[in-house]
C-alpha positions as a Markdown table, in Angstrom:
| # | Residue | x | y | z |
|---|---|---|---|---|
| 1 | Unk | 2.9 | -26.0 | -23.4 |
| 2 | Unk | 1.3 | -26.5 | -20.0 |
| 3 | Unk | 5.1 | -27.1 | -18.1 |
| 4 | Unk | 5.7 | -23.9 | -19.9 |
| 5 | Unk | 2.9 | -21.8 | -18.7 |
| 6 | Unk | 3.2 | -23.3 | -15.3 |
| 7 | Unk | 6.9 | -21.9 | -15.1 |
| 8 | Unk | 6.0 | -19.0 | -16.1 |
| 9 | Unk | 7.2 | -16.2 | -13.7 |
| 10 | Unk | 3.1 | -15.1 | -11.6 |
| 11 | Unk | 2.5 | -11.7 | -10.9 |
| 12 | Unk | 0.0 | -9.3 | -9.1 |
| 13 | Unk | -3.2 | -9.4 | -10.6 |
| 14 | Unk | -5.6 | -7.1 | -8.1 |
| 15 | Unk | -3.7 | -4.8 | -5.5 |
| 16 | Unk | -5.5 | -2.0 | -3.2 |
| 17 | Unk | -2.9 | 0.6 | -3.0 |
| 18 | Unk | -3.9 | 1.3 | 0.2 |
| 19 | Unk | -2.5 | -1.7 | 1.2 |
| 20 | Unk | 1.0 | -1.6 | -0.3 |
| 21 | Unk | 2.0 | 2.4 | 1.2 |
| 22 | Unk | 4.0 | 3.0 | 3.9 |
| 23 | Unk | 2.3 | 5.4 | 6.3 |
| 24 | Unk | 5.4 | 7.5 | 5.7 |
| 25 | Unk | 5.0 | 7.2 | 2.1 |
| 26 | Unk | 1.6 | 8.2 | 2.2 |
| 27 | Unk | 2.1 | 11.8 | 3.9 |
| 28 | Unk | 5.1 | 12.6 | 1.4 |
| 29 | Unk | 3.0 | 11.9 | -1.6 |
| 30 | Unk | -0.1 | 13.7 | 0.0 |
| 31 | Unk | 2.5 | 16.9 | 0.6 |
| 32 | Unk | 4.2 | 16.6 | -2.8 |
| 33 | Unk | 0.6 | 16.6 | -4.5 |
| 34 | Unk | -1.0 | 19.1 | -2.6 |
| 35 | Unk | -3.4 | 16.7 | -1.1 |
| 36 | Unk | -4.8 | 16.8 | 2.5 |
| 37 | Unk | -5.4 | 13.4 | 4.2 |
| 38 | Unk | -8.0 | 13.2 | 7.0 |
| 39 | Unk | -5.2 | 12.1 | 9.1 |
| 40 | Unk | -2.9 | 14.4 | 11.4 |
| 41 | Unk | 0.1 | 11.6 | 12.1 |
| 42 | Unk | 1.4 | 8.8 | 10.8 |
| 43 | Unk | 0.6 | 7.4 | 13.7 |
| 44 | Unk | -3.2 | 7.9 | 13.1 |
| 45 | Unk | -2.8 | 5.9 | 10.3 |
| 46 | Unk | -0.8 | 2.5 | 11.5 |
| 47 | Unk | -3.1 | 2.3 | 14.2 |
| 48 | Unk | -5.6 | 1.7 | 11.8 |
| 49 | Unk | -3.3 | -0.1 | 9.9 |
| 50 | Unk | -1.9 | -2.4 | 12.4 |
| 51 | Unk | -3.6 | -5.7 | 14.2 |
| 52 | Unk | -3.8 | -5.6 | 18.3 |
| 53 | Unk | -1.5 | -7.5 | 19.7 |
């Protein structure tokens, strides 16, 4: 039972979505869904989504 569980196929347990979006992704859902984001760009947002170099 244990080699079976072990090869079992391991998935996502806890995910911040804010995490896993694509800045692009994040302004079309926004417009779709008449939401406004507090940002004006995309690039607003991979700055603060990005690590200095």
């Amino acid at each position: 039972m244990e080699d079976f569980i072990r090869g079992m196929p391991k998935v996502e347990l806890h995910l911040h979505i804010e995490g896993t979006l694509e800045p692009e992704l994040l302004f079309d859902l926004a417009e779709r869904n008449s939401v406004t984001l507090r940002f004006g760009a995309v690039e607003e947002v991979r700055a603060l989504t990005t690590s200095p170099t």
